[in-house]
N, C-alpha and C positions, 0 to 999 in steps of 0.2 A: 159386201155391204160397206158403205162410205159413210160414215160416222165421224162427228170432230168428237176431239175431246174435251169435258171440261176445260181442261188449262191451255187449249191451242182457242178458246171461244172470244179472250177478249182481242186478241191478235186479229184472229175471222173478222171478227167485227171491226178494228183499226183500217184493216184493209179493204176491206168494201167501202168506207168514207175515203179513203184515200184515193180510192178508182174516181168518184164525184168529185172531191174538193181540189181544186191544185191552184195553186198561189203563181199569178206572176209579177212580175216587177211595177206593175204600177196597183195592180190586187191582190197583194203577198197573203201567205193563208196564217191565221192566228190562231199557233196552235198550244193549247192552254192542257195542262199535266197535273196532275193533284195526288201527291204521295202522304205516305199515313201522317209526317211533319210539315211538310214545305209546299208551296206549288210556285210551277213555272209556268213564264209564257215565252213565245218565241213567234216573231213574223217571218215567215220562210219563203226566198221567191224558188218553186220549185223547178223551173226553166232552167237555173244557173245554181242550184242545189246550196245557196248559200243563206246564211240567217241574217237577217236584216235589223235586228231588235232583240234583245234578247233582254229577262229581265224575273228574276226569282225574289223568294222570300229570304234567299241566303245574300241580296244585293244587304252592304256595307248600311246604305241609309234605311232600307226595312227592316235589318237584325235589331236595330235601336228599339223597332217601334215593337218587336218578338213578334212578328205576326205568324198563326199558326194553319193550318190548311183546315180552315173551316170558312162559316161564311163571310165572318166578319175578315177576316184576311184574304176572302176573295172580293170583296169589296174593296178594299185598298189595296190592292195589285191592279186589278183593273181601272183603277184609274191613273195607279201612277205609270202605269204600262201603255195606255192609251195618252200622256203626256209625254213620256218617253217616245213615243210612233210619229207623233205631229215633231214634235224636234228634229227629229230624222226626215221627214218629208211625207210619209205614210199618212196618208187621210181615209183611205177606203180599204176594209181586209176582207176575204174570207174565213166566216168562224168554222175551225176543226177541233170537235172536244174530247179529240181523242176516241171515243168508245165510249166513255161517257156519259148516262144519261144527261139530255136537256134539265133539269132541274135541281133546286137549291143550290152547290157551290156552285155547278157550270152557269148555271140561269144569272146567280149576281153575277159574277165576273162580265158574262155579255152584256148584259146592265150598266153596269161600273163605266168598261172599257166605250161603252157606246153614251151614257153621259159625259163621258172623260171627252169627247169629240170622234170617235172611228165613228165609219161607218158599214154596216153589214148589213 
């Protein structure tokens, strides 16, 4: 019998988005992370496996503002993240939310990040 385990199930699930989603250099994939303090994002072209953007709650100008991994701090990641993406030349991404469900912090961030100027 072929059973996953609880704890191999959020992985299962990272890895089946990751067969679908894959980022390249001119549509890097935007992959946004939410730990029990902080959350990260990161645009990846995964052609050339390098990070193109990269941009956390732990950046020097967000510590000021203490933003914590809820919504209201994924609302201001997302936009300063999708301000951060146009500097660098990024106009268009693929959203990866990791595992993730679609709603409340993932849902604003895509929000944020897509009033911020991205587009997905």
């Amino acid at each position: 019998m072929n059973t996953i385990r609880n704890a191999d199930r959020p992985q299962n699930r990272r890895s089946i988005i990751r067969e679908k989603v894959k980022g390249t250099a001119e549509r890097p994939r935007l992959a946004v992370r939410f730990t029990g303090k902080h959350v990260y994002a990161q645009a990846i072209n995964d052609d050339s496996a390098t990070t193109l953007v990269f941009l956390s709650s732990l950046d020097a100008e967000l510590r000021k503002k203490k933003l914590a991994a809820n919504v209201a701090g994924a609302k201001e990641l997302g936009v300063a993240f999708a301000l951060k993406a146009k500097a660098a030349g990024i106009a268009s991404v693929v959203f990866d939310r990791s595992g993730a469900p679609y709603q409340g912090k993932v849902k604003v961030f895509a929000d944020a990040a897509r009033d911020g100027g991205l587009v997905f």
